[in-house]
N, C-alpha and C positions, 0 to 999 in steps of 0.2 A: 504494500500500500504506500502510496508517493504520499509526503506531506511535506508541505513547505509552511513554515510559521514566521510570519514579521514581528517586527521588533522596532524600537525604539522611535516611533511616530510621537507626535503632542505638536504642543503649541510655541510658539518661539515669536521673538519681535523679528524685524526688520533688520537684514543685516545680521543674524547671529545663523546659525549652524545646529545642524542635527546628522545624524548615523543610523541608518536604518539598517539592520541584519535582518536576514534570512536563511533560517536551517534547517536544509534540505535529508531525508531521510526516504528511503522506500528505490533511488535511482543510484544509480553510477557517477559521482555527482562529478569525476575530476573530467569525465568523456564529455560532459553535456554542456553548449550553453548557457548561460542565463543573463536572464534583464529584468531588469524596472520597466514598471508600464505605470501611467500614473489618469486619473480620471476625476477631473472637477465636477461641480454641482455640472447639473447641464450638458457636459459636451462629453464627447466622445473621448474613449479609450485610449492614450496617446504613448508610444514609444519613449521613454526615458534614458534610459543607456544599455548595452548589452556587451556582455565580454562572453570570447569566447572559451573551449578547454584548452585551449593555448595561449589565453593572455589578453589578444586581440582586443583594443575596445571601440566604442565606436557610440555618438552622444547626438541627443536631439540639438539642432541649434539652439537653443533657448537656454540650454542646462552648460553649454560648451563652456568650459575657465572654469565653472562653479562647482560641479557635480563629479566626482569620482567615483566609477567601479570598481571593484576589486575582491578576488575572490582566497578563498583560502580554502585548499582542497583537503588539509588533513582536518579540518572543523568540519567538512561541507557546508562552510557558511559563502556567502555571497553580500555584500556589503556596499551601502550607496551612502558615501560624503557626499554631504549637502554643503554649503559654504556661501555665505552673501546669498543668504533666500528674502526672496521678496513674496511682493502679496499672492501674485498669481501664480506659486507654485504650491500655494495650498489646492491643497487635492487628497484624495485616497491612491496610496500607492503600494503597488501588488508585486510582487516577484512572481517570475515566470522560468520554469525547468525548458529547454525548450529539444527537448526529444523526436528523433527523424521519422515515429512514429506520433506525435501527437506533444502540446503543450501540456503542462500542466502549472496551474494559482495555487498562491497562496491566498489568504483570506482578507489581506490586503492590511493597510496600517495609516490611518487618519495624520496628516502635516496639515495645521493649517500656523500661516504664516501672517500676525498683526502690524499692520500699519500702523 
């Protein structure tokens, strides 16, 4: 059974920083991709960052200089720096296993960010 658990979401001001983990269990978790996907009141589902099993990262424009991936294969955790977060990066943000047979979420982890 896959289960992916977030961590470390809340409330922050303007300008300060959060670390969200994700600990992956039920996959092969050092083969697999993973990414942040992140989803505001209202809008759609939106790509955040995503590293690959080799390190690879790769970041939505909006998050690029701010937002660090980074994984650590002997915890199977997967891990998103936030840094200088402003208003509109409040959102619910979900980690994602991303398997040649199918995705799998976690249950996602509430940022919201006060002006």
């Amino acid at each position: 059974q896959v289960q992916l658990v977030e961590s470390g979401g809340g409330l922050v001001q303007t300008g300060g920083s959060l670390r969200l983990s994700c600990a992956a269990s039920g996959i092969i978790f050092s083969k697999n991709a993973m990414a942040w996907y992140r989803q505001a009141p209202g809008k759609q589902r939106d790509l955040v960052a995503i590293i690959t099993s080799g390190g690879s990262t790769n970041y939505a424009d909006s998050v690029k200089g701010r937002f660090t991936i980074s994984r650590d294969n002997a915890k199977n955790t997967v891990y998103l720096q936030m840094n200088s977060l402003k208003p509109e990066d409040t959102a619910v943000y979900y980690c994602v296993a991303l398997l040649t047979t199918r995705n799998y979420w976690g249950q996602g982890t509430q940022v919201t960010v006060s002006s």
